[in-house]
N, CA, C, O and CB atoms as a CASP TS submission, in Angstrom:
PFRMAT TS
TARGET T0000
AUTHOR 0000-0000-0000
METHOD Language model
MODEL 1
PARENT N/A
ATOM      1  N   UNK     1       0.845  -1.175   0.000  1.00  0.00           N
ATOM      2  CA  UNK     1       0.000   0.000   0.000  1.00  0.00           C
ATOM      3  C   UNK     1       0.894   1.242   0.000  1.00  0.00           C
ATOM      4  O   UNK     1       1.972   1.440   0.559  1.00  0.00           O
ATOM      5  CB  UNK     1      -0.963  -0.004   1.224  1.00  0.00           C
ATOM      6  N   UNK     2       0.212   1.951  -0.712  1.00  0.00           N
ATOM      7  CA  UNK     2       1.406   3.570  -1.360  1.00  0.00           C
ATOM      8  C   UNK     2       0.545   4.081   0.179  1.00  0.00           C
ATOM      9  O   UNK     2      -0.408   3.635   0.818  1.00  0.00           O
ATOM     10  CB  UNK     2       0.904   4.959  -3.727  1.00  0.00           C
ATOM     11  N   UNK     3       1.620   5.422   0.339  1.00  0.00           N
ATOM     12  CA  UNK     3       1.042   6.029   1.336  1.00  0.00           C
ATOM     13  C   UNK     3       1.873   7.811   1.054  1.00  0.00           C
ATOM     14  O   UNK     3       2.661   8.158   0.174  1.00  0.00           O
ATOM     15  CB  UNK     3       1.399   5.022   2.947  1.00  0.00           C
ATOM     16  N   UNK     4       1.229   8.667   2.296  1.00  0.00           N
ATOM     17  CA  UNK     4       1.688   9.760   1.915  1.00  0.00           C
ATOM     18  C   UNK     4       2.195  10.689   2.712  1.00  0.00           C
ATOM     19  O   UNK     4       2.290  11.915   2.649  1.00  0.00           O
ATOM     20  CB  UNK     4       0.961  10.205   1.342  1.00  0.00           C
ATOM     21  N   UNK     5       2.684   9.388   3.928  1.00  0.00           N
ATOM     22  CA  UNK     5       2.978  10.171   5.479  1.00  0.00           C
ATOM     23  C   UNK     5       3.842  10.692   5.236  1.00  0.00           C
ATOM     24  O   UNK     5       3.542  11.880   5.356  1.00  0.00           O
ATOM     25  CB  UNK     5       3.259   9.511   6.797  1.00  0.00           C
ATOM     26  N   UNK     6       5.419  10.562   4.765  1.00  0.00           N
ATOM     27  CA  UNK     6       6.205  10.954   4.584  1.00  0.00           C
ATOM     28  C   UNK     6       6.125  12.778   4.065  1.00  0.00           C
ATOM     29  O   UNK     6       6.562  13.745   4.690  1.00  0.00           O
ATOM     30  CB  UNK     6       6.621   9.945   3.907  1.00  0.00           C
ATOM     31  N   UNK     7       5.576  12.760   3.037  1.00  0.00           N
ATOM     32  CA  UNK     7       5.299  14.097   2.740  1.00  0.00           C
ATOM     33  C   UNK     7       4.366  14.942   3.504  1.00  0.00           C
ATOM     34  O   UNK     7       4.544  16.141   3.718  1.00  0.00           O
ATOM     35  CB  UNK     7       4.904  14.114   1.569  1.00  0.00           C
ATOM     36  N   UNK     8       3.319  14.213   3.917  1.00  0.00           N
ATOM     37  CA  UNK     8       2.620  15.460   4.505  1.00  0.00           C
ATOM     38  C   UNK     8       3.300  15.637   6.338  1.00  0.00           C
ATOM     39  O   UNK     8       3.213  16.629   7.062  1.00  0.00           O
ATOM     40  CB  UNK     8       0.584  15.093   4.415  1.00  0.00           C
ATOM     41  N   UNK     9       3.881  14.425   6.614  1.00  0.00           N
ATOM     42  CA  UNK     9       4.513  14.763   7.995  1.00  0.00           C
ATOM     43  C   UNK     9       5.505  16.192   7.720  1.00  0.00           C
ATOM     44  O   UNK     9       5.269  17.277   8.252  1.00  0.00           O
ATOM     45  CB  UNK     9       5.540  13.283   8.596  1.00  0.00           C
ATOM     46  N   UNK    10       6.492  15.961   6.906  1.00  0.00           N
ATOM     47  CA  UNK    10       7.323  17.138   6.196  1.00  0.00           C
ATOM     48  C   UNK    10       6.770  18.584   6.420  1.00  0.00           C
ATOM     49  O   UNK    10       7.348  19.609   6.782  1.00  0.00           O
ATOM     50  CB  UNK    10       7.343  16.905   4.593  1.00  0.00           C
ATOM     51  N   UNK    11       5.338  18.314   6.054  1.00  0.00           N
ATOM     52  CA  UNK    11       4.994  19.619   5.248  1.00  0.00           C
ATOM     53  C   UNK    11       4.387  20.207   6.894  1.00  0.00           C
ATOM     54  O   UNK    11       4.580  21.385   7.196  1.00  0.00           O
ATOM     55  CB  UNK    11       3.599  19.428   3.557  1.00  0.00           C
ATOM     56  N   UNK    12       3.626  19.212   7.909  1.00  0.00           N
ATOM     57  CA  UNK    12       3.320  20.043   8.919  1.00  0.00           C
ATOM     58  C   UNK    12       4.898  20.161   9.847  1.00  0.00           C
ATOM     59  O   UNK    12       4.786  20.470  11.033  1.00  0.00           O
ATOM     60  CB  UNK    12       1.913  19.357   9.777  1.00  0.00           C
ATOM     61  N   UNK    13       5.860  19.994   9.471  1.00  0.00           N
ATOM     62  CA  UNK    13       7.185  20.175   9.920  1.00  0.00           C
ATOM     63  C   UNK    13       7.374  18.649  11.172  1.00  0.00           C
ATOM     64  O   UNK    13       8.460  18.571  11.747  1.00  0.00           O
ATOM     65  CB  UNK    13       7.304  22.021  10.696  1.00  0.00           C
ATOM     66  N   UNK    14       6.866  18.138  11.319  1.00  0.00           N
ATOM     67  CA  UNK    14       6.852  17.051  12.388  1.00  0.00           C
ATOM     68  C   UNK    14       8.106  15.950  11.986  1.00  0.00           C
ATOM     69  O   UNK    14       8.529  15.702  10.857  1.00  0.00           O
ATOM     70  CB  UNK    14       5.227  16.251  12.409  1.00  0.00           C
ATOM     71  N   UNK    15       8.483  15.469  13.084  1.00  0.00           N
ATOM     72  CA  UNK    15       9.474  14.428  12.960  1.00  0.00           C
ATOM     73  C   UNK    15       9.085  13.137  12.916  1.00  0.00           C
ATOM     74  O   UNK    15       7.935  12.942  13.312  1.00  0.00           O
ATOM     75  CB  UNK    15      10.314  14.482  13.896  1.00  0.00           C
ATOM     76  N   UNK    16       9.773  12.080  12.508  1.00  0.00           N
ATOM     77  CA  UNK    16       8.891  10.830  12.628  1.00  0.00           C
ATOM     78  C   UNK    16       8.733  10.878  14.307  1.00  0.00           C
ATOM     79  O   UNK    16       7.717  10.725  14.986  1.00  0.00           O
ATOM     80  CB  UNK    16       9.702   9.242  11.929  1.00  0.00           C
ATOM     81  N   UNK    17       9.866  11.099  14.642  1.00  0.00           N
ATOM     82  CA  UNK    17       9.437  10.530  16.625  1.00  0.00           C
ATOM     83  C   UNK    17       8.223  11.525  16.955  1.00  0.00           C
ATOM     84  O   UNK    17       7.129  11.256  17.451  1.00  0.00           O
ATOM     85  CB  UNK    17      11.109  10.990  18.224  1.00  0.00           C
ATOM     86  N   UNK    18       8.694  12.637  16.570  1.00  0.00           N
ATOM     87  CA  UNK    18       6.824  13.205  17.131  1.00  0.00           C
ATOM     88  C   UNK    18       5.178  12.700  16.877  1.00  0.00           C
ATOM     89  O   UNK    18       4.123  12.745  17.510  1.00  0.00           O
ATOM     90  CB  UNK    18       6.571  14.616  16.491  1.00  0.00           C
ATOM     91  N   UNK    19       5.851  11.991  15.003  1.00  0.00           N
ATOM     92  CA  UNK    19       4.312  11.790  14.875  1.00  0.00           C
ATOM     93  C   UNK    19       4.405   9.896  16.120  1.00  0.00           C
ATOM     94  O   UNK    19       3.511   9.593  16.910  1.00  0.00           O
ATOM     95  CB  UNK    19       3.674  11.589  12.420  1.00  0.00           C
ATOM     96  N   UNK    20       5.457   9.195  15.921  1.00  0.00           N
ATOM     97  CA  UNK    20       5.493   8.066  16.493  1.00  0.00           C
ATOM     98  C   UNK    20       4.736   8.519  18.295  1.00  0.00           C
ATOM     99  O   UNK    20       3.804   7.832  18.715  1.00  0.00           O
ATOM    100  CB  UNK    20       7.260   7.470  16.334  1.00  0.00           C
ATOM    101  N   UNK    21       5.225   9.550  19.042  1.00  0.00           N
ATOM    102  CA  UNK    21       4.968   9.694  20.340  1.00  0.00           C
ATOM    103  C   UNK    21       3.211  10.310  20.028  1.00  0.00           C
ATOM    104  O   UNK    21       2.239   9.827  20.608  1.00  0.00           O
ATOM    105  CB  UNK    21       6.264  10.818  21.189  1.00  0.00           C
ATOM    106  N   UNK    22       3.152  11.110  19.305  1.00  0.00           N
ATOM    107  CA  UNK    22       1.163  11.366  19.504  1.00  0.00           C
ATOM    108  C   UNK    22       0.417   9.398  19.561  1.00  0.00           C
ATOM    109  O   UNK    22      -0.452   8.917  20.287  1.00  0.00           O
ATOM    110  CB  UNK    22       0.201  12.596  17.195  1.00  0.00           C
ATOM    111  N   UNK    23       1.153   8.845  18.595  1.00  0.00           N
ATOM    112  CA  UNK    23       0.393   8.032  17.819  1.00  0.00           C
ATOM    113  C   UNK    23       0.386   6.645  19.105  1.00  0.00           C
ATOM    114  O   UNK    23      -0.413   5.718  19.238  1.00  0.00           O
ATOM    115  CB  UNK    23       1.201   7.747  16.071  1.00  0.00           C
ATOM    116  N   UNK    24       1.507   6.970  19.827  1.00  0.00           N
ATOM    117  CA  UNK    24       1.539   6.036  20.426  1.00  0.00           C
ATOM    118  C   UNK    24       2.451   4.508  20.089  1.00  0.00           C
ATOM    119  O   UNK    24       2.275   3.466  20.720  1.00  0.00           O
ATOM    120  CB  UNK    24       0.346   6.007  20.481  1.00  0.00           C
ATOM    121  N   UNK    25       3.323   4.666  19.081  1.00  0.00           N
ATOM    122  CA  UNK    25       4.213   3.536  18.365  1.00  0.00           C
ATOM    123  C   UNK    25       5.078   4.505  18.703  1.00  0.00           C
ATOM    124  O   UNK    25       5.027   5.594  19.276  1.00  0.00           O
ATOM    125  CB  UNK    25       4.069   2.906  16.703  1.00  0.00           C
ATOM    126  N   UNK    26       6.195   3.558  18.002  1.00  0.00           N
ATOM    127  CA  UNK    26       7.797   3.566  18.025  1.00  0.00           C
ATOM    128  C   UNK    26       8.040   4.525  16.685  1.00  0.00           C
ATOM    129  O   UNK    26       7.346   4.455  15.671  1.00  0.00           O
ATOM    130  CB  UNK    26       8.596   1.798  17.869  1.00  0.00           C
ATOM    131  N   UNK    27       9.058   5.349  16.859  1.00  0.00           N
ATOM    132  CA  UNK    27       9.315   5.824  15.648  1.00  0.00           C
ATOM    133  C   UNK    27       9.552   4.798  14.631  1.00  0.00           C
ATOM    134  O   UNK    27       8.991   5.067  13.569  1.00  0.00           O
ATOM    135  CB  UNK    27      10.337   6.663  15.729  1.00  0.00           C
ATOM    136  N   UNK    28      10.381   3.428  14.636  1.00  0.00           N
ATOM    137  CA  UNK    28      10.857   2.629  13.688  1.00  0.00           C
ATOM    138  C   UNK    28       9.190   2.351  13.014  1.00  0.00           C
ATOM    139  O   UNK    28       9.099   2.176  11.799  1.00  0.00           O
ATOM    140  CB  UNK    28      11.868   1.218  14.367  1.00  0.00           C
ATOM    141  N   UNK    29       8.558   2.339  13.448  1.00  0.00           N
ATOM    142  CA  UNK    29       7.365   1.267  13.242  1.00  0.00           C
ATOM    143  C   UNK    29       6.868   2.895  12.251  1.00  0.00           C
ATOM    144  O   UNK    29       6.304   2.515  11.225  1.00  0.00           O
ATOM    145  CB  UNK    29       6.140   0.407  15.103  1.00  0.00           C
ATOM    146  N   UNK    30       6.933   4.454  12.300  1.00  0.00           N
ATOM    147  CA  UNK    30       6.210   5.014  11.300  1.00  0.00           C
ATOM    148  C   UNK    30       7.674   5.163  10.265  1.00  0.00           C
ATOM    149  O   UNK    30       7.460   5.496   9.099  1.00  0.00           O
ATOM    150  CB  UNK    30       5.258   6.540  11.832  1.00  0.00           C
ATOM    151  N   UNK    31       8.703   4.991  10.567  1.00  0.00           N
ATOM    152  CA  UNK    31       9.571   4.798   9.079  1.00  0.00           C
ATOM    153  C   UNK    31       9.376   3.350   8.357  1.00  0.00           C
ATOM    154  O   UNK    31       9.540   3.094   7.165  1.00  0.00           O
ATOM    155  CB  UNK    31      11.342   4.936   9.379  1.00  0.00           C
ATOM    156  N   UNK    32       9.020   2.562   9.305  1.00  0.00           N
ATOM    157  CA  UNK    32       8.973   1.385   7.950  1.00  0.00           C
ATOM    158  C   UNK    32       7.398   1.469   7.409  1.00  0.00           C
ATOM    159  O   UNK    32       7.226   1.066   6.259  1.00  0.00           O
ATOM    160  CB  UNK    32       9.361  -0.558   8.556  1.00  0.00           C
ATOM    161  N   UNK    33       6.337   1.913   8.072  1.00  0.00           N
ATOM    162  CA  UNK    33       4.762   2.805   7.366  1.00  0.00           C
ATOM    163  C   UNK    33       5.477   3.212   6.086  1.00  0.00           C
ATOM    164  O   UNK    33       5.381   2.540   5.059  1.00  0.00           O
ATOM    165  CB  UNK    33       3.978   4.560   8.402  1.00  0.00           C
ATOM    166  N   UNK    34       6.194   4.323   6.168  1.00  0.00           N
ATOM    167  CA  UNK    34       6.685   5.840   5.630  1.00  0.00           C
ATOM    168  C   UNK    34       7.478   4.603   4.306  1.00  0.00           C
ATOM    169  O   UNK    34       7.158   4.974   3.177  1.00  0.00           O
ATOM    170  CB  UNK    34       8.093   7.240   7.095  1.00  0.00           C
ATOM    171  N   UNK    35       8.223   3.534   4.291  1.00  0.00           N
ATOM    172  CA  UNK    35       9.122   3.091   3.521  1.00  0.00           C
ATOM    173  C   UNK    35       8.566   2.082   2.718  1.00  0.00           C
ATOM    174  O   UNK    35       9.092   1.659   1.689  1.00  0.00           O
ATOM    175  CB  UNK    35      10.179   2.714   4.191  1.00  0.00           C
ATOM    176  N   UNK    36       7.158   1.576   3.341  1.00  0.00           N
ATOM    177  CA  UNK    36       5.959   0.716   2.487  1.00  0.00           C
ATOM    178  C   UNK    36       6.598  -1.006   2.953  1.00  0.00           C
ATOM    179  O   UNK    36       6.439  -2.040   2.305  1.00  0.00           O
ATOM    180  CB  UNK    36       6.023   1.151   0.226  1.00  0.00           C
ATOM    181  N   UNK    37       7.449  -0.799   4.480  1.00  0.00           N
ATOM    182  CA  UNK    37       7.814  -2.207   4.434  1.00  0.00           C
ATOM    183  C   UNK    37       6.767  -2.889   5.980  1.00  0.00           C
ATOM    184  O   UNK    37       7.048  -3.897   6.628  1.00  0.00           O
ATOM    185  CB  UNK    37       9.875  -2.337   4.576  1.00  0.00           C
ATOM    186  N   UNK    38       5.533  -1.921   6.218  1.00  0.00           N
ATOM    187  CA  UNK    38       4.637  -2.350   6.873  1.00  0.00           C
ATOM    188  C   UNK    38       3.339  -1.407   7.044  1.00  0.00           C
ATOM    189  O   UNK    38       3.244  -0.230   7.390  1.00  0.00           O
ATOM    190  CB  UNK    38       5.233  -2.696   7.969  1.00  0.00           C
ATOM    191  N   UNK    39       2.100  -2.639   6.564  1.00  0.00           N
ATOM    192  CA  UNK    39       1.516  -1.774   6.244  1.00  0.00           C
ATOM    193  C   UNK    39       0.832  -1.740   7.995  1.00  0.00           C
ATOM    194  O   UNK    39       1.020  -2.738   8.691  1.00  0.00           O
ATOM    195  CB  UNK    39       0.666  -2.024   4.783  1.00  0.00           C
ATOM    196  N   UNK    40       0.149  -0.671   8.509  1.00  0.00           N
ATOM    197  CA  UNK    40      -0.588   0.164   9.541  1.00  0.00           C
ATOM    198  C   UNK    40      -1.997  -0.969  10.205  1.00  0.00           C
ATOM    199  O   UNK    40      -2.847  -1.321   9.388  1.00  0.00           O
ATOM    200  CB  UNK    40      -1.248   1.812   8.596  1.00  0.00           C
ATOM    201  N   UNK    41      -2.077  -1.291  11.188  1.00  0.00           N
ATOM    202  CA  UNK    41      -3.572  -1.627  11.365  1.00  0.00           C
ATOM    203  C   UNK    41      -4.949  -0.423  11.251  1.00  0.00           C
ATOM    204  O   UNK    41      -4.595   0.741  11.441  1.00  0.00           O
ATOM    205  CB  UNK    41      -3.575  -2.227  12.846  1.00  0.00           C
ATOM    206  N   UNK    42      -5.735  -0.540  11.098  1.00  0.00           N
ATOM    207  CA  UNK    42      -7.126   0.555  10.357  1.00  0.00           C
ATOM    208  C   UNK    42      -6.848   1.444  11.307  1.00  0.00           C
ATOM    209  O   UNK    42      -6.864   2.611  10.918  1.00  0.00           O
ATOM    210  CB  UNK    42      -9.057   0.046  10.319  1.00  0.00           C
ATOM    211  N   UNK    43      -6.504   1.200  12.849  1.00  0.00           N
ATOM    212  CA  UNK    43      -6.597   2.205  14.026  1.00  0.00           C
ATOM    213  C   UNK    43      -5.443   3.406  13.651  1.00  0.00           C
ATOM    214  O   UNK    43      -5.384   4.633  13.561  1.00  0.00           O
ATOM    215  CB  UNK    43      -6.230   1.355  15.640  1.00  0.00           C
ATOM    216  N   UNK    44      -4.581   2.227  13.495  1.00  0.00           N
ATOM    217  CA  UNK    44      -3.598   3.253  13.617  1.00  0.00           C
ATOM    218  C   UNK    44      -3.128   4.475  12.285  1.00  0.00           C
ATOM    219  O   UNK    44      -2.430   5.483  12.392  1.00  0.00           O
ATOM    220  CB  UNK    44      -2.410   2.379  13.987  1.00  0.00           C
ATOM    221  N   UNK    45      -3.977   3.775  10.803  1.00  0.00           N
ATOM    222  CA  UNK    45      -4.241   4.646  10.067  1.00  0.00           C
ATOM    223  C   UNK    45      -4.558   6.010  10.461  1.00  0.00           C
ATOM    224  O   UNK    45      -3.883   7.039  10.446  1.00  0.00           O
ATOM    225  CB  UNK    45      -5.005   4.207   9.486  1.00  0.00           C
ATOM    226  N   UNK    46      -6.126   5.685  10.930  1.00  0.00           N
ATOM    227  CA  UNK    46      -7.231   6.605  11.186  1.00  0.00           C
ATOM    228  C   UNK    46      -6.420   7.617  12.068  1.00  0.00           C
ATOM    229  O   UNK    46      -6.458   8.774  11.648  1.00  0.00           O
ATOM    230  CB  UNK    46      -8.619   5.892  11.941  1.00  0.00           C
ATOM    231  N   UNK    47      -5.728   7.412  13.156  1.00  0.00           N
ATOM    232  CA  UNK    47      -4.562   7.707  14.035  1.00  0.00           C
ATOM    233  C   UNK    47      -3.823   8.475  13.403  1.00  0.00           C
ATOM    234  O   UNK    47      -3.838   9.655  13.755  1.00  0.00           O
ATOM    235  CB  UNK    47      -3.798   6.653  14.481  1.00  0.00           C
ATOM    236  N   UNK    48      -2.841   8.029  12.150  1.00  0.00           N
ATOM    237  CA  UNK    48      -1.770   8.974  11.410  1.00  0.00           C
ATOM    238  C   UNK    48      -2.162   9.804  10.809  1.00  0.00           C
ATOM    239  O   UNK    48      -1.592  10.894  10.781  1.00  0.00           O
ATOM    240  CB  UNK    48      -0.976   8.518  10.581  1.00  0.00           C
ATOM    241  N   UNK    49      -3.318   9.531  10.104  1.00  0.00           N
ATOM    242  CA  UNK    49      -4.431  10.842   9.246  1.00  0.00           C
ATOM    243  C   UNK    49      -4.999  11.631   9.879  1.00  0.00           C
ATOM    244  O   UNK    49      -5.289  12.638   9.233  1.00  0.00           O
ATOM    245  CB  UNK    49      -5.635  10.464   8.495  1.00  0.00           C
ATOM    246  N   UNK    50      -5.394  11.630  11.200  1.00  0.00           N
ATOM    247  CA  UNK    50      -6.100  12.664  11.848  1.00  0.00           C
ATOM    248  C   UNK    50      -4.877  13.380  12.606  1.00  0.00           C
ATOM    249  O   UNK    50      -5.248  14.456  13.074  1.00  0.00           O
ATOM    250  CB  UNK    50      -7.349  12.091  12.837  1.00  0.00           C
ATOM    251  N   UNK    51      -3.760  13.144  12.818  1.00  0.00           N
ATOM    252  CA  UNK    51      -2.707  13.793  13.617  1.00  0.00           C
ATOM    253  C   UNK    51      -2.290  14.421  12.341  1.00  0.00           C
ATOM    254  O   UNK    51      -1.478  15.230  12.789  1.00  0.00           O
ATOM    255  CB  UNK    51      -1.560  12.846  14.533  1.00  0.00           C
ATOM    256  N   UNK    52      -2.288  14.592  11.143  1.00  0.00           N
ATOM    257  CA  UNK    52      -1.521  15.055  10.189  1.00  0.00           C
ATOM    258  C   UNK    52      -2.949  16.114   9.424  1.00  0.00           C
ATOM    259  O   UNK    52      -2.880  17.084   8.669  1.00  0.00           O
ATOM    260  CB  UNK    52      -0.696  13.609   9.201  1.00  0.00           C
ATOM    261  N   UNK    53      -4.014  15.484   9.955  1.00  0.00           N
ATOM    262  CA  UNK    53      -5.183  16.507   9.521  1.00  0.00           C
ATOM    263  C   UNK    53      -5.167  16.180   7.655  1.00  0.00           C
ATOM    264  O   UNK    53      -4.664  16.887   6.781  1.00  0.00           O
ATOM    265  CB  UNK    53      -4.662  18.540  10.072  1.00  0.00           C
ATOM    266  N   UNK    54      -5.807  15.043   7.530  1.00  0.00           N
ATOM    267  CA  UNK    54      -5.764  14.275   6.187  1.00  0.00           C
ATOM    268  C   UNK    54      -6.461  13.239   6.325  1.00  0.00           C
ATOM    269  O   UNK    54      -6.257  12.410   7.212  1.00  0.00           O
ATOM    270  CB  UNK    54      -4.490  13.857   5.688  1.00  0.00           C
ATOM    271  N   UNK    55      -7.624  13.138   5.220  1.00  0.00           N
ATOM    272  CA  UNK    55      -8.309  12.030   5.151  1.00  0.00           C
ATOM    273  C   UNK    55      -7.380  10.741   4.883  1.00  0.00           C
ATOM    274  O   UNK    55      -6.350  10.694   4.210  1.00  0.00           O
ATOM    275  CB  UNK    55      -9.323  12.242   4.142  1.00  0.00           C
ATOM    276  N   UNK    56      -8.239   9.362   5.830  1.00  0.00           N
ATOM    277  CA  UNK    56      -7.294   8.558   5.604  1.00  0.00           C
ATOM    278  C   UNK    56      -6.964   8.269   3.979  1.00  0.00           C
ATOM    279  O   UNK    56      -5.787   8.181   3.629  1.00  0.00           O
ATOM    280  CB  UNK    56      -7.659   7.408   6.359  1.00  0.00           C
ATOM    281  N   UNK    57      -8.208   8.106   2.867  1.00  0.00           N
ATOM    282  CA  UNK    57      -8.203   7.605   2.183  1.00  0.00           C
ATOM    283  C   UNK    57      -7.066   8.480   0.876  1.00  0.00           C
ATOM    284  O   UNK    57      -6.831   7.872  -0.168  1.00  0.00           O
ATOM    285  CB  UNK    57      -9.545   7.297   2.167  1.00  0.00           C
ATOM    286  N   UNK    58      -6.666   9.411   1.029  1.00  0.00           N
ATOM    287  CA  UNK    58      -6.084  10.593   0.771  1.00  0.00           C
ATOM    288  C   UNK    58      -4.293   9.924   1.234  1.00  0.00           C
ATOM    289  O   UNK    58      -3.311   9.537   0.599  1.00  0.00           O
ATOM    290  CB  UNK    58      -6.939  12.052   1.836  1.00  0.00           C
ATOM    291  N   UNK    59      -4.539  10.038   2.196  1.00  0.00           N
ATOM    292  CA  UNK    59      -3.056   9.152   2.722  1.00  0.00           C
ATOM    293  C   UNK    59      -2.797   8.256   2.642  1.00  0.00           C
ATOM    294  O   UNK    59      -1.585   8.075   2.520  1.00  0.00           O
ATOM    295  CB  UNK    59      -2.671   8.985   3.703  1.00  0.00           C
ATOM    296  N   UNK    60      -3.551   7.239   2.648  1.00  0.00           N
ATOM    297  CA  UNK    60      -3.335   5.926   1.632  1.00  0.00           C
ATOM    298  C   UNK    60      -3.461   5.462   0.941  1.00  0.00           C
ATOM    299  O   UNK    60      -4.621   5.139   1.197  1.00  0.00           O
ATOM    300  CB  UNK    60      -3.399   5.268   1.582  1.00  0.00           C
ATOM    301  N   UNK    61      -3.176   4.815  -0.341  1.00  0.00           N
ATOM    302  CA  UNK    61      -3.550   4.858  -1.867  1.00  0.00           C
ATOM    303  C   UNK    61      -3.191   3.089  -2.030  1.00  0.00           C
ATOM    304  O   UNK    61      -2.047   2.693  -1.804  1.00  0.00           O
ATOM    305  CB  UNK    61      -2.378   6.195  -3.022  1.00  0.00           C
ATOM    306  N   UNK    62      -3.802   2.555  -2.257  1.00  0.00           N
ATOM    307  CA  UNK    62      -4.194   1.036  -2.413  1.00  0.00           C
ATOM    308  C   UNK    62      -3.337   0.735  -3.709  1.00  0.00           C
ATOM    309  O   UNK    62      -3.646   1.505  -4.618  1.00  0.00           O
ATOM    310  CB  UNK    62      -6.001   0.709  -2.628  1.00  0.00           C
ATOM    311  N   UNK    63      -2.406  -0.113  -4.027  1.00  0.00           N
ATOM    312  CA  UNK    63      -1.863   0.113  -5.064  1.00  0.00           C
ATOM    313  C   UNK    63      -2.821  -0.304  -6.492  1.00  0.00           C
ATOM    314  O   UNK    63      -2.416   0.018  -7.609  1.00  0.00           O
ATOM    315  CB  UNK    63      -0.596  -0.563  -4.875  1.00  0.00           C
ATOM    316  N   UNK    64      -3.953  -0.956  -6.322  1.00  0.00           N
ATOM    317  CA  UNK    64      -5.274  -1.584  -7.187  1.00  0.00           C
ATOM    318  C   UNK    64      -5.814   0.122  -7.740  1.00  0.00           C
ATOM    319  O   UNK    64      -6.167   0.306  -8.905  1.00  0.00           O
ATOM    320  CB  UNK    64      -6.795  -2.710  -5.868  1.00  0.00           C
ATOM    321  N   UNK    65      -5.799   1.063  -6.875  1.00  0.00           N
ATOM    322  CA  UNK    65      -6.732   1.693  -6.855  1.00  0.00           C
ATOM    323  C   UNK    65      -5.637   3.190  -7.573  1.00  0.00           C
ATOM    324  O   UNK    65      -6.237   4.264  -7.529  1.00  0.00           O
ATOM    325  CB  UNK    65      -7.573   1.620  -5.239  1.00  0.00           C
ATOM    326  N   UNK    66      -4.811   3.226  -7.914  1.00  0.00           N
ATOM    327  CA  UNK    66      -4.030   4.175  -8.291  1.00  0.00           C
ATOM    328  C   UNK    66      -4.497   4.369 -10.095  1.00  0.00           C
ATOM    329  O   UNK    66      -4.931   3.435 -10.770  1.00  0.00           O
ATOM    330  CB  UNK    66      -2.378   3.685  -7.877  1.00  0.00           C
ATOM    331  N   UNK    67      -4.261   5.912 -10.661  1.00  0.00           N
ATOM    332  CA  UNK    67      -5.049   6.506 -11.696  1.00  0.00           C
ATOM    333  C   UNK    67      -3.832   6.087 -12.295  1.00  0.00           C
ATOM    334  O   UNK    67      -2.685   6.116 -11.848  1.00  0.00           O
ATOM    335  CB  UNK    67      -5.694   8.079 -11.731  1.00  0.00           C
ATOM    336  N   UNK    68      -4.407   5.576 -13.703  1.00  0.00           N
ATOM    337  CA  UNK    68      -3.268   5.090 -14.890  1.00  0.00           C
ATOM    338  C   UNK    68      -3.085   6.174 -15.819  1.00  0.00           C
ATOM    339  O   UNK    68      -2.306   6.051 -16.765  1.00  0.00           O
ATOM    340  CB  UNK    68      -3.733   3.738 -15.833  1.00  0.00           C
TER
END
């Protein structure tokens, strides 16, 4: 699953450990999110999208579901 934490964490200036400490995980656990080498349980989606102020579906992009 594509995702879009990486950039929009950037853009509200946040670090991975900051968004990791709101969210309640480990920083490692939102760089490998951020690197596509694990994907998120629904909670903790809903979790990264609302701390970043972004619909989940917006932040995560299904790789089935991407515009050709």
């Amino acid at each position: 699953m594509d995702n879009g934490i990486k950039e929009y964490r950037e853009k509200s200036g946040m670090s991975q450990g900051k968004l990791a400490e709101i969210c309640n995980v480990s920083r490692q656990t939102i760089n490998a999110i951020e690197n596509k080498k694990y994907d998120p349980s629904l909670q903790l989606a809903f979790d990264i999208a609302k701390k970043l102020g972004v619909r989940v579906d917006v932040l995560f992009i299904s790789k089935g579901d991407e515009q050709k």
